[in-house]
SEKE-638838 format. One line per 8 residues: their letters; for each residue z negated, y, x of C-alpha. Coordinates in steps of 0.2 Angstrom, whole numbers, always signed. Layout:
# residues N
A> Z Y X  ... $
***
This chain:
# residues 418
XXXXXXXX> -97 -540 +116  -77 -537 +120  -80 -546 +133  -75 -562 +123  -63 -553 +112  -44 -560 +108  -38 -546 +121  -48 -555 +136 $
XXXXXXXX> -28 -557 +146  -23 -539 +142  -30 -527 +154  -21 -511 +146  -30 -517 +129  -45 -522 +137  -46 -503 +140  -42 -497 +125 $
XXXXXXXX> -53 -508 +117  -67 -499 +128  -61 -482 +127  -63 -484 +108  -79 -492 +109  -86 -476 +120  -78 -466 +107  -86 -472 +92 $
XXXXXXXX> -100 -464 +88  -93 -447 +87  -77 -454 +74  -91 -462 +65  -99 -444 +65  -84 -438 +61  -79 -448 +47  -95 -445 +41 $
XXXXXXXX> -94 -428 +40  -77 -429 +29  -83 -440 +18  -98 -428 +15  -84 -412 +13  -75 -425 +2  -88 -429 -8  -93 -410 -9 $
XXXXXXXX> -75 -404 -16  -75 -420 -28  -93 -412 -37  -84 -394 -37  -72 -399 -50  -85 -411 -58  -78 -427 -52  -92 -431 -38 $
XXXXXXXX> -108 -441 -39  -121 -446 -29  -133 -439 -17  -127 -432 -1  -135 -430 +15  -129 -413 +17  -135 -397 +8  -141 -401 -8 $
XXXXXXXX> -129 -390 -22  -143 -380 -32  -142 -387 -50  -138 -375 -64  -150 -367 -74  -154 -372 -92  -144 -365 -106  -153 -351 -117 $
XXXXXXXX> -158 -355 -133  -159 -345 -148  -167 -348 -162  -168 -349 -181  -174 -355 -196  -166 -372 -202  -160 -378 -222  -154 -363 -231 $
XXXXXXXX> -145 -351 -221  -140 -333 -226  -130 -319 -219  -144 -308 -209  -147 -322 -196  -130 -329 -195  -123 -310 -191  -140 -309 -179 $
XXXXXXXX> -132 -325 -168  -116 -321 -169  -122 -302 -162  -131 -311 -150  -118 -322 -143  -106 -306 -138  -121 -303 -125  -115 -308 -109 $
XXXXXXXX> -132 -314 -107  -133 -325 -122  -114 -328 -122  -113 -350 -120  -133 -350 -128  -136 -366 -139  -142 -361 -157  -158 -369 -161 $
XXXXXXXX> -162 -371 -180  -179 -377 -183  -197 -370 -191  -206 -381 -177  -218 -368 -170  -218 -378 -154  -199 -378 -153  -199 -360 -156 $
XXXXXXXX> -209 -354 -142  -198 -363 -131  -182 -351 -136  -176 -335 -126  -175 -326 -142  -179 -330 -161  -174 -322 -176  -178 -322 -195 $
XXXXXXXX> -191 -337 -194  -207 -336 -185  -218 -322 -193  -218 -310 -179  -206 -295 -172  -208 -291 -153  -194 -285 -145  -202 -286 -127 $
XXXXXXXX> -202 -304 -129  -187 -305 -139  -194 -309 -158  -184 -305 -173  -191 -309 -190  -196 -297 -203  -203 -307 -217  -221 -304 -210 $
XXXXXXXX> -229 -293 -224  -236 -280 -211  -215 -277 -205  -208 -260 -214  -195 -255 -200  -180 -247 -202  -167 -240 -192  -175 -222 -194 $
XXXXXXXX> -192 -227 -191  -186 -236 -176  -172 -224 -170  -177 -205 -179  -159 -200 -172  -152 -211 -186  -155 -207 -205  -155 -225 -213 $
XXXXXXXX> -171 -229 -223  -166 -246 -229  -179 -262 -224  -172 -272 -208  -167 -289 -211  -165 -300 -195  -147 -293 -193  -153 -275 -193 $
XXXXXXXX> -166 -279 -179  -154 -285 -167  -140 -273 -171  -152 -259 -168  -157 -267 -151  -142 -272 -147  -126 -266 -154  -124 -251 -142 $
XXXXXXXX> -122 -264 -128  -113 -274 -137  -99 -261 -143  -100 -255 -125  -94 -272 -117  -80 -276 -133  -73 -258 -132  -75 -255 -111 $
XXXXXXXX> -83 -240 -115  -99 -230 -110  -114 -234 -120  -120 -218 -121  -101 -211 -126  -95 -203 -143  -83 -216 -145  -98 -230 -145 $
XXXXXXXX> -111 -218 -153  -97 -216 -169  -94 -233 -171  -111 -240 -169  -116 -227 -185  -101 -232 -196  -104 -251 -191  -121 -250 -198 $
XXXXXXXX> -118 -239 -214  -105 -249 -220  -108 -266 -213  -125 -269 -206  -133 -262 -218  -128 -269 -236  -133 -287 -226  -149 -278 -223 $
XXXXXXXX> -151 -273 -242  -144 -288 -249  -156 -299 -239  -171 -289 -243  -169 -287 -261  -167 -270 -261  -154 -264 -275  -139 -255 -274 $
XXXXXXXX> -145 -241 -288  -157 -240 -300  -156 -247 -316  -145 -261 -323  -127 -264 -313  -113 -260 -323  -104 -275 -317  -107 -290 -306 $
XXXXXXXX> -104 -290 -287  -102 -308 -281  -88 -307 -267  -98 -298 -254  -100 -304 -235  -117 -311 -242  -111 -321 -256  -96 -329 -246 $
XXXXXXXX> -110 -334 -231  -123 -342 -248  -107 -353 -255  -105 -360 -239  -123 -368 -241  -122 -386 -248  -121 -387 -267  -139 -392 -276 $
XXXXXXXX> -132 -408 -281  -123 -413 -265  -125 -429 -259  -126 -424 -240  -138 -406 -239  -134 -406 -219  -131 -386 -218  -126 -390 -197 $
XXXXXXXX> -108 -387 -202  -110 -374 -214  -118 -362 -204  -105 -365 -191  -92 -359 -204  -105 -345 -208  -105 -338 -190  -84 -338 -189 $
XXXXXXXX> -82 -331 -205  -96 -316 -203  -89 -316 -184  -73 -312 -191  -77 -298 -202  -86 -289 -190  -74 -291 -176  -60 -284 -188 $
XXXXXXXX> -70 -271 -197  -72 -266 -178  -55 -265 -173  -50 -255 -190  -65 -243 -186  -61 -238 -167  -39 -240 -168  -38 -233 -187 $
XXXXXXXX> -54 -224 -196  -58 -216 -178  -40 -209 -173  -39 -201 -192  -54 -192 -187  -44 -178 -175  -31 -179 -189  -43 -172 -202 $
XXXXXXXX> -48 -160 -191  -33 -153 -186  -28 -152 -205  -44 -142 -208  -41 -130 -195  -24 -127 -202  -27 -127 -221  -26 -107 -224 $
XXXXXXXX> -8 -110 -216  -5 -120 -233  -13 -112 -246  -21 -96 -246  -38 -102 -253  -41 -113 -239  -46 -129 -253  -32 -138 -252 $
XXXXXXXX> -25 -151 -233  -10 -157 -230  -9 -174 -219  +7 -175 -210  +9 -195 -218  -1 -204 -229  -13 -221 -226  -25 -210 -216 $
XXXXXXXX> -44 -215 -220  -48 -195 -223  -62 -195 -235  -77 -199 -225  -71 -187 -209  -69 -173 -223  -87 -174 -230  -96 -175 -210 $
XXXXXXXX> -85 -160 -204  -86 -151 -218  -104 -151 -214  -102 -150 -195  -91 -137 -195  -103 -129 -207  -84 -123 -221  -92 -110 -232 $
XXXXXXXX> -82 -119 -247  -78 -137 -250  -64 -144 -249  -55 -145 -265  -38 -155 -265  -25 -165 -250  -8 -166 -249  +3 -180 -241 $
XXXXXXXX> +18 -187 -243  +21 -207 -247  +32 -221 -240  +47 -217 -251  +45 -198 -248  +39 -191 -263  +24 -181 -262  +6 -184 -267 $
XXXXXXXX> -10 -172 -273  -26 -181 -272  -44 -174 -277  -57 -174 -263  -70 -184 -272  -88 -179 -274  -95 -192 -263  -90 -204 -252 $
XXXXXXXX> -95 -220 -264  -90 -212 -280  -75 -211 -290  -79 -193 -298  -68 -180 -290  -69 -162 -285  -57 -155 -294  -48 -167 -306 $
XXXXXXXX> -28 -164 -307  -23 -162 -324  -15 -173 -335  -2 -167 -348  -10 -152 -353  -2 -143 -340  +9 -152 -331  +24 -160 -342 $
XXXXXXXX> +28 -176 -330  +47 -185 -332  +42 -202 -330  +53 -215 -323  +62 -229 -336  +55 -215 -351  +67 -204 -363  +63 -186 -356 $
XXXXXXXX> +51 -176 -371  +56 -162 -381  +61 -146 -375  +46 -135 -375  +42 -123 -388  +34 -107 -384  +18 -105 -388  +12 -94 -403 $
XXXXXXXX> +2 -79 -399  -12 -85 -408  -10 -100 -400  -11 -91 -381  -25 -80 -388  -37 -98 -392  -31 -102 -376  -36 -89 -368 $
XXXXXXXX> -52 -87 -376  -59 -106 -370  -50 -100 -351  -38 -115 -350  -20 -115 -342  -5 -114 -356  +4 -130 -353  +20 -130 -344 $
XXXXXXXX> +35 -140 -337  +33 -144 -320  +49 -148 -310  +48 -165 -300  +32 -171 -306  +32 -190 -308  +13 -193 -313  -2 -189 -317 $
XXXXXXXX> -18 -206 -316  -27 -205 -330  -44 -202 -320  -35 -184 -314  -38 -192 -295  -20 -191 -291  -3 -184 -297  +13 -188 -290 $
XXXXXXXX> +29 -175 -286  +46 -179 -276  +45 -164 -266  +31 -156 -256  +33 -139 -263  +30 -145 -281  +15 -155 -276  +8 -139 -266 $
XXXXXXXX> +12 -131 -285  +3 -145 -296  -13 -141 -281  -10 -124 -285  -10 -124 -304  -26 -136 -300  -36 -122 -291  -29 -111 -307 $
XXXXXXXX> -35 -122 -318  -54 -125 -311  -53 -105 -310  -50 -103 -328  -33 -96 -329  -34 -84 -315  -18 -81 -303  -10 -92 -293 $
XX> -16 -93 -275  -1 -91 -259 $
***
């Protein structure tokens, strides 16, 4: 065919011209093989399309799904998806919220809707009437009788393995074991409670309680007289508000409440360094979350008397004594510090009282008889609450006195500890 090309006078090109022709098919090959590597690199970065002749790319598999029920939402399955998206596993799943049995059964995991609970094949709800679990029934290490809600179910499953990949720590570790308890008793488990109807104490509340987690997550549900009763974008709000609070209830637990632990201890172990009678701790700084560590160590360390009192200092430098209170959810304390029936505090901004008159002897001898304490003046005491939970002093020996005079007090007028 060159033979009648434009070239026929050329020799020189007439060679070329062959040369290149004898060459062809492996620059066609060639080329063809570039464009497939081209066409490879442009569907790495997403840009590509087409189908290749070479190796096939293997196509990615389907997002999970979890599912849940749609309308309404509330706080035990928004906290049971948000748990579940902190599995690597479950991490970029698509939240499927729908009551259509077929649409269910197509999901990697449900929870709260679907009547069933079977955690070899990933099924959360716990409205069936036959379902009674709770976190001791399911796990007799722990101690917690309340009913599980749909958050509770997946927490119990789950939150080990969850902890361990937010914290980098062993599953199996103290560090995980202590913050997966305190998590559930004082997050996952008022969700629970709240979800199942279960009361916080018998008989009629006292007072209303409408800011919990629970409440926040019902408010964001649309309003009965709405217009629009979509909830889509509600319970998108629902899981980065209840995301949140569980993420920085997790951070305060493991880099404050689980430091103050040691703390605590070390204070124990050195209380007889600070009063005699051993009642009374002294925290080298205030702030420290020290109730709850005082109540499990006083029983892990098995103290033959409770602890009574604390002392620590504040941010201006004065000194506080604080009652250990008889509970960890109650505002009754141990051994309340005396108001002005023993201690005569010079409060700020006030004219100072009268000088004190001496008591008559009849009047020490009534005293004496009911076994109270004479009242006295008490150098550098700035206050007294009301409640006796805690009194103030400017220096660290007069609150370590005021402790002292405390201990007297619950004694019945005995001596002074050292």
């Amino acid at each position: 065919m060159w033979a009648h090309a434009p070239y026929r006078g050329d020799e020189k090109a007439v060679l070329r011209m062959r040369s290149t022709v004898a060459e062809g098919p492996r620059m066609r090959s060639a080329m063809r093989g570039a464009w497939r590597a081209a066409r490879l690199m442009a569907a790495a970065v997403g840009t590509g399309s087409g189908a290749g002749t070479g190796p096939k790319r293997p196509r990615p598999e389907p997002a999970l799904r979890i599912g849940t029920h749609d309308g309404t939402f509330h706080c035990d399955e928004v906290l049971a998806c948000y748990l579940l998206r902190l599995l690597p596993r479950y991490r970029d799943a698509e939240v499927v919220r729908t009551r259509d049995p077929q649409r269910l059964a197509q999901c990697d995991v449900v929870v709260d809707v679907g009547g069933e609970y079977d955690p070899e094949r990933h099924r959360y709800d716990h409205h069936q009437r036959s379902f009674a679990e709770s976190m001791r029934s399911l796990r007799p290490d722990k101690p917690w009788s309340t009913k599980l809600s749909s958050a509770g179910l997946v927490y119990c499953h789950f939150g080990s393995q969850i902890l361990a990949g937010l914290l980098g720590q062993p599953e199996d570790g103290p560090v995980v074991t202590a913050l997966y308890d305190k998590l559930y008793e004082n997050f996952v488990e008022e969700i629970d409670a709240i979800d199942n109807g279960i009361a916080q104490a018998e008989g009629e509340p006292r007072y209303a309680l409408t800011t919990t987690l629970s409440a926040r997550v019902g408010h964001l549900n649309p309003r009965w007289n709405d217009p629009d009763q979509d909830t889509e974008e509600g319970f998108k709000r629902a899981m980065e508000l209840v995301g949140g609070e569980f993420m920085d209830r997790l951070d305060y637990y493991h880099r404050a409440w689980l430091p103050a632990r040691a703390l605590v201890e070390e204070a124990i172990r050195r209380r007889f360094e600070v009063d005699a009678s051993g009642a009374v701790l002294e925290f080298p700084q205030g702030g420290c979350p020290w109730k709850e560590h005082v109540f499990s160590l006083e029983q892990e360390l098995a103290l033959p008397d409770p602890l009574q009192l604390v002392l620590f200092p504040d941010r201006s430098g004065q000194w506080r004594v604080q009652s250990v209170p008889v509970g960890p959810h109650t505002f009754q304390s141990r051994v309340p510090v005396p108001g002005e029936q023993v201690f005569t505090c010079r409060l700020p901004l006030l004219p100072p009282p009268p000088p004190p008159q001496s008591p008559s002897p009849r009047a020490l001898a009534r005293s004496a008889g009911r076994g109270a304490v004479p009242a006295r003046r008490h150098p550098g005491c700035v206050f007294v609450h009301a409640s006796g939970f805690i009194g103030g002093n400017r220096t660290r020996e007069g609150a370590l006195e005021m402790a002292r005079w405390t201990l007297a007090q619950r004694r019945g007028g005995g001596a002074q500890s050292g």
